[in-house]
C-alpha positions in Angstrom: 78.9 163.4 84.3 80.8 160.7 86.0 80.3 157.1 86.2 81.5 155.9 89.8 83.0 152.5 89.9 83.7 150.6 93.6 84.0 147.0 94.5 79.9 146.7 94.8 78.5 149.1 92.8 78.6 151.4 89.7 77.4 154.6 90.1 75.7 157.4 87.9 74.0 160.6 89.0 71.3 159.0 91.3 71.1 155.3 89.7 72.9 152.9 91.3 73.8 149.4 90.0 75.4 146.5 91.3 78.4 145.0 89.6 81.5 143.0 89.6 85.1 143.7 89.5 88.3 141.9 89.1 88.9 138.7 90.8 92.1 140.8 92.4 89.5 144.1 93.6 90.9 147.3 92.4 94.4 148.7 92.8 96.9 149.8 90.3 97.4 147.3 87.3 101.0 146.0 87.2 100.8 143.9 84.4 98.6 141.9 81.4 96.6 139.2 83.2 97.2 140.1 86.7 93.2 140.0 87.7 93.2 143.8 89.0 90.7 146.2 87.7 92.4 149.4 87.7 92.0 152.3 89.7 91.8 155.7 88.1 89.5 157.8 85.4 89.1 156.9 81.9 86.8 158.2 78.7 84.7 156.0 77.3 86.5 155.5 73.3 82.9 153.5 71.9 80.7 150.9 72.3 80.3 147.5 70.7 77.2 145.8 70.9 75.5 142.9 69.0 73.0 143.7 66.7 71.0 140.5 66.4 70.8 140.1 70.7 70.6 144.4 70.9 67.5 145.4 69.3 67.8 149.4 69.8 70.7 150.9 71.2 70.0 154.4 72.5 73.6 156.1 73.2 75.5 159.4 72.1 78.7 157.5 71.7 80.0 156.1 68.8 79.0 152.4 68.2 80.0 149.3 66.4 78.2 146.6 65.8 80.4 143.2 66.9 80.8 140.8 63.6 81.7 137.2 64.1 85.5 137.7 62.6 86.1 140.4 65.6 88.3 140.2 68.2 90.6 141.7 70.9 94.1 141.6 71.1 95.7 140.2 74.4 98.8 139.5 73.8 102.3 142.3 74.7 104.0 140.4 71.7 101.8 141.4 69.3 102.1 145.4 67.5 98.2 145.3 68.0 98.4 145.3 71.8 95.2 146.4 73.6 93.2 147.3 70.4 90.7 146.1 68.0 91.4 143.0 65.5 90.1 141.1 62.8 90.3 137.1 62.6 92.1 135.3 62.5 95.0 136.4 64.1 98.4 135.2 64.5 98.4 136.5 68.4 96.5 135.8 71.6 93.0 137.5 71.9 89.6 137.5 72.9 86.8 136.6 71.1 84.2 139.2 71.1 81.2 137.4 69.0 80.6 135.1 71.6 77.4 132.3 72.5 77.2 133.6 76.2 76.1 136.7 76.3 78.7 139.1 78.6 79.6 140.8 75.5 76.6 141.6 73.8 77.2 145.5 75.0 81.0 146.7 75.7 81.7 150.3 76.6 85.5 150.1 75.9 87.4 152.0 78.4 90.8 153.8 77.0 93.2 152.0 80.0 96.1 151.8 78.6 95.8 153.4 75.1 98.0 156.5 74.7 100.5 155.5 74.1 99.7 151.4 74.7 102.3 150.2 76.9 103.2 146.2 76.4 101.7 143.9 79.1 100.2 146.8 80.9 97.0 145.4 80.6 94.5 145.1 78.1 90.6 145.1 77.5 89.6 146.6 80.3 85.9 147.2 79.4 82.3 147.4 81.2 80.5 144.7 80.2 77.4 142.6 81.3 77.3 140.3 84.7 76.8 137.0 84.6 73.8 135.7 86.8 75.6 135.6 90.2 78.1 138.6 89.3 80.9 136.6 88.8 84.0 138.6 89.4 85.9 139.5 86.1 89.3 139.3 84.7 89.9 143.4 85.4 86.6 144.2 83.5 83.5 145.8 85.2 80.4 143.7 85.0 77.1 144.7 85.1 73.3 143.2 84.6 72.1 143.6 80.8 69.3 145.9 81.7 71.6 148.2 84.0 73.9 148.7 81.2 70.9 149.6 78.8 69.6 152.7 80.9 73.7 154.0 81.9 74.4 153.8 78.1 71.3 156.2 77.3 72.1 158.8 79.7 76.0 159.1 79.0 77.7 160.7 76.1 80.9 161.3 74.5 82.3 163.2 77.8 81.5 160.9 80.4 84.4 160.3 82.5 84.4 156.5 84.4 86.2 156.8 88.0 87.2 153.2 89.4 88.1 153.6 92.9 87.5 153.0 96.6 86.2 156.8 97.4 82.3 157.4 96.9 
């Protein structure tokens, strides 16, 4: 089972969603913070949701429910480059309990993760849309609801292909 990613639209047998991508489009990521979400096919490693916005989450992947001290770090200088944190933290990150609510699911995508290459790019992840599909940082954004009925019919062996080609 693949999860199609283009420029419009995310893709999943015959459901079709519209999303956002990088303020840059899609290409091949040079470096941390350089707006590109990047081309290729990943795995899906888990997804974090928040448990007091998320009611019932009904996935075959493994999940983690966000706590307030969590976090994600951002920053090449750091030895925890493109992984998972606890706060605080001495390094640049991202908050992932946040008030808005583009993180209350997050299928994280394994760019860049073996081995993690410093200021490849971090925190690539599929995550929900703001109202008028904002485009992202290098993430993939999609509506809440969209997100709730692709992350009941994947499972651990879901591949996600970003790219141009249908």
């Amino acid at each position: 089972m693949h999860i199609l990613i283009n420029k419009k639209y995310l893709t999943l047998n015959n459901y079709k969603a519209k999303c956002a991508v990088g303020k840059r489009g899609i290409g091949y990521k040079r470096k941390e913070g350089d707006l590109i979400t990047p081309k290729g096919i990943y795995k899906i490693k888990y997804i974090l949701y928040r448990k007091d916005r998320v009611k019932k989450i009904q996935t075959k992947i493994k999940k983690i429910a966000i706590r307030k001290d969590m976090g994600w770090c951002d920053d090449p200088k750091s030895n925890n480059y493109n992984q998972l944190i606890k706060l605080p933290f001495a390094y640049n990150f991202e908050k992932l309990f946040r008030k808005e609510n583009c993180y209350d699911i997050i299928l994280i995508l394994n760019y860049n993760m073996a081995p993690i290459v410093k200021n490849k790019g971090s925190a690539i992840f599929i995550h929900i849309a703001s109202k008028n599909y904002k485009k992202t940082e290098g993430c993939i954004a999609v509506k809440k609801i969209h997100l709730l009925k692709i992350i009941k019919k994947i499972n651990k062996n879901t591949k996600v292909k970003i790219g141009n080609r249908k």
